[in-house]
N, C-alpha and C positions, 0 to 999 in steps of 0.2 A: 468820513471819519466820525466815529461817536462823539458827542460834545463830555466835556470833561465831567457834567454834572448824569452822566448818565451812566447808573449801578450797571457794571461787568453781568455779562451771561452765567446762570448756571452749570456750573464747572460738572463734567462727568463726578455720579456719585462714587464716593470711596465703597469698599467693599466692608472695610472692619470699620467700626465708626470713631472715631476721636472727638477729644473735647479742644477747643478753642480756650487753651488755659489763660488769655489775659484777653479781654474785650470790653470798652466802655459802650453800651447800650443806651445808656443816656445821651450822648453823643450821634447815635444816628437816628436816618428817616423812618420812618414805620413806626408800627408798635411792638412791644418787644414779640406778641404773641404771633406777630408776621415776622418779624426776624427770628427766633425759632422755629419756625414751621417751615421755614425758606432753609436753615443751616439744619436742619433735621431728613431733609428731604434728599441731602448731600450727604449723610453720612456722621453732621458732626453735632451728637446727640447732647452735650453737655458745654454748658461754659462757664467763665470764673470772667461775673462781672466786677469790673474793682472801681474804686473808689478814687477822688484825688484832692476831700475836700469833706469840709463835715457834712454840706448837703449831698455832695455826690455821694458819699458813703454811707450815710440814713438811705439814701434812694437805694442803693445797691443790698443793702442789709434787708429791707422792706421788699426788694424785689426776687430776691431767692428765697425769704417765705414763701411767697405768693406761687412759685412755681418750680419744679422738682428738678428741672435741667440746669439751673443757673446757681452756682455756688457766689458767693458774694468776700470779695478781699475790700478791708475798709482801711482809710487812712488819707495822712495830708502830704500831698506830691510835695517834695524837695522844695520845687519851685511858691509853694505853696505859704509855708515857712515863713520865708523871706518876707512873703506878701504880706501875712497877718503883723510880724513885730515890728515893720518898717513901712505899713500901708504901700498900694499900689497905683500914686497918681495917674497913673495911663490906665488903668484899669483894663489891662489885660486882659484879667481872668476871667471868666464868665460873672460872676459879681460885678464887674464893674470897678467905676474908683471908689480905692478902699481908704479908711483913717490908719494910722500906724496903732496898734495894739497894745506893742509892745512882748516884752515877755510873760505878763500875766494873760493876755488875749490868748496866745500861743501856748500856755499851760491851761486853759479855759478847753481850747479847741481838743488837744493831748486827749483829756481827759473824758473829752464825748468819745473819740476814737476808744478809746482803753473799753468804755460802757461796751459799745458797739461790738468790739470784739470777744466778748464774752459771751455774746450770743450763738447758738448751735450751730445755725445754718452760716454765717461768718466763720470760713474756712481760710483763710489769711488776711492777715497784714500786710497792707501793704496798697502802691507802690509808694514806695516809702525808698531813701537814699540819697545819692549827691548828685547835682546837676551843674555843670560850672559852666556850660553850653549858654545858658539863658542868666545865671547868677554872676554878679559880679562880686571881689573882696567883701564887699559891704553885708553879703547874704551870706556866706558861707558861715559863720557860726550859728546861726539859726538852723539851717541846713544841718551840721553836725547834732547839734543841740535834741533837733527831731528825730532825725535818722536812731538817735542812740534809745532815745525814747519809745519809736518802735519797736526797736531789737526786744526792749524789757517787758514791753505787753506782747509782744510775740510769743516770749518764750515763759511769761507768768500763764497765759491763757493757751498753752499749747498748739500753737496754728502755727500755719508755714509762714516767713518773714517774703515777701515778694521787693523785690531789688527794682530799682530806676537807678543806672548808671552812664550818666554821659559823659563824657569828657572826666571823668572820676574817680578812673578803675583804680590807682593805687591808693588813694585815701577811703574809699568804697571795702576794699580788701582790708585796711588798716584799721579802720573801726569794728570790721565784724570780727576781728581778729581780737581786739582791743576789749570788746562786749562780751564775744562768748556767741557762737552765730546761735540761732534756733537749732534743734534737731534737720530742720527739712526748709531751705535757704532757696529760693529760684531766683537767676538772675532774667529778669523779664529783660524781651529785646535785646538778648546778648550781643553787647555789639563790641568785644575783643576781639582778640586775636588769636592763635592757636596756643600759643603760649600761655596766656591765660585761662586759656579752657583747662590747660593741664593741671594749673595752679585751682582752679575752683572744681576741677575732676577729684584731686587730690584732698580737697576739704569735704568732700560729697554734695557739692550745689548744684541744683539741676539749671541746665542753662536750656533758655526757651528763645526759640529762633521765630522771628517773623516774617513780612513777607519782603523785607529789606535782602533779604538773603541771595533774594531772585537777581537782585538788581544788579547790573553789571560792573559796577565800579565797588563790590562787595568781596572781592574774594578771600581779603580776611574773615569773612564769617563764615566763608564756606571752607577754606582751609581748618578753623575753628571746630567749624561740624563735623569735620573729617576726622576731627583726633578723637570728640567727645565720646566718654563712654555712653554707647548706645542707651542702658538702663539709666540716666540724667539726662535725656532730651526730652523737650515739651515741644510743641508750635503752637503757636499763638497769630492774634491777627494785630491786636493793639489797632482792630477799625471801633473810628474810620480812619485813621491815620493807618502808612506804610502798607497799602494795597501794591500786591506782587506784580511782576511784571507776566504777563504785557499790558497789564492794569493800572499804570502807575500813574497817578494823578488822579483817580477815580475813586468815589467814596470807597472804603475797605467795609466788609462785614463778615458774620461768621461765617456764613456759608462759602466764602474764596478759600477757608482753609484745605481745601483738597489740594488746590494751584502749586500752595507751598509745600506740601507732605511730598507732593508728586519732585518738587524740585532737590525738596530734601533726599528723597529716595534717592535721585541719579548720584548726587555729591557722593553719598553713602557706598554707592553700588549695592544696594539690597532693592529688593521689588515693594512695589509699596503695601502689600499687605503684612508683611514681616514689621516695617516701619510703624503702620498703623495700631499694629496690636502693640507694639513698644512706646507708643506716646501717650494711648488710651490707658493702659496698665499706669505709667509712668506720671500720670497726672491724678492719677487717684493716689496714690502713694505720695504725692509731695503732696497734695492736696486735704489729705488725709479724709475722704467722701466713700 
């Protein structure tokens, strides 16, 4: 048996190439220039590094300058929020323990995002949204607070609003509903159910499937996949987190995205070069690159 800490084999390359539309780079091993050369080698020419924090978002803005395949989405995760107006005694976060801020800290922060997203190469917003998974009552109005704050630099500076929804989906729906969504909406990590695919089909949000989809106790998302209009699918890896199966527990990166396209394709019953050319097309267009 491989040990857990040991990166999945190189997956057979795809034929049409796709982009890896949500992946945190700062997050894994290597350099990003070995992890593009490794997910390029497989087919998957392009990725949308995101942000979930003023530094990680400076890093990701600073990193798709630097190199032509990496589109960069900036912003303070949900989880995030919570943290700056209420400090983070446990210090979860990669910062560590934090003081409470307050709501001036939290409109300090806002406002480096808002700079950041004005920049070219910053092609979303984002992930940005509600999370009640890891927040409890005490966080949720910061959580709103920010979410909506994205929505209005999303759609001031023309970029796609990129969605974190967990355990959230009808207040997630209620605010963008409430805001006024962006033109071009993804719900990263789509983790509803078919029912809501119909409902975010219907408002044109492209929902982006990760490698969560493989996994066996999933068939809401593959029911999901099944309904969504073909032209609003993305994949995504969201590595290192949510490495597909028969990977799972192993670091994720961009190059596993073939694993998932391939699984995607069976749910679909299309072949996966049809699928490929619809996610590659499909990510530049929500992407707007």
């Amino acid at each position: 048996m491989p040990s857990h800490a040991e990166a999945p084999p190189l997956p057979e390359p795809l034929r049409v190439p796709v982009a890896d539309s949500h992946t945190h780079l700062d997050m894994q091993s290597g350099t990003v220039e070995e992890g593009l050369a490794k997910a390029a080698s497989v087919g998957v020419t392009t990725v949308v590094q995101v942000g979930c924090d003023v530094r990680g978002s400076q890093w990701a803005a600073e990193t798709a300058a630097r190199f032509d395949a990496v589109h960069a989405a900036v912003a303070l995760h949900p989880n995030e929020a919570p943290r700056i107006v209420h400090g983070d005694p446990d210090g979860w976060s990669r910062q560590g323990e934090r003081q409470a801020g307050g709501a001036a800290a939290l409109d300090e922060a806002l406002a480096e995002i808002d700079r950041l997203a004005a920049l070219p190469h910053v092609k979303g917003v984002g992930e940005t949204g509600l999370d009640y998974f890891r927040t409890g009552e005490e966080g949720k109005a910061a959580q709103e607070h920010s979410f909506r704050a994205h929505i209005e630099i999303a759609k001031r500076h023309g970029k796609a609003l990129v969605i974190h929804d967990r355990e959230a989906h009808a207040d997630v729906l209620r605010v963008l509903k409430e805001e006024g969504a962006p033109e071009r909406t993804v719900f990263h990590c789509y983790s509803g159910d078919a029912d809501m695919a119909e409902i975010c089909a219907r408002a044109g949000y492209f929902m982006s499937f990760a490698g969560n989809v493989t996994f066996k106790n999933a068939q809401n998302l593959r029911d999901a996949l099944a309904v969504a209009p073909l032209e609003l699918v993305l994949v995504e890896t969201d590595a290192p987190f949510l490495t597909p199966a028969p990977y799972r527990g192993r670091p994720n990166a961009p190059y596993l995205v073939p694993v998932t396209v391939r699984a995607m394709a069976a749910v679909r019953g299309i072949d996966e070069d049809t699928l490929a050319t619809a996610l590659a097309a499909n990510t530049a267009r929500a992407f707007g690159y």
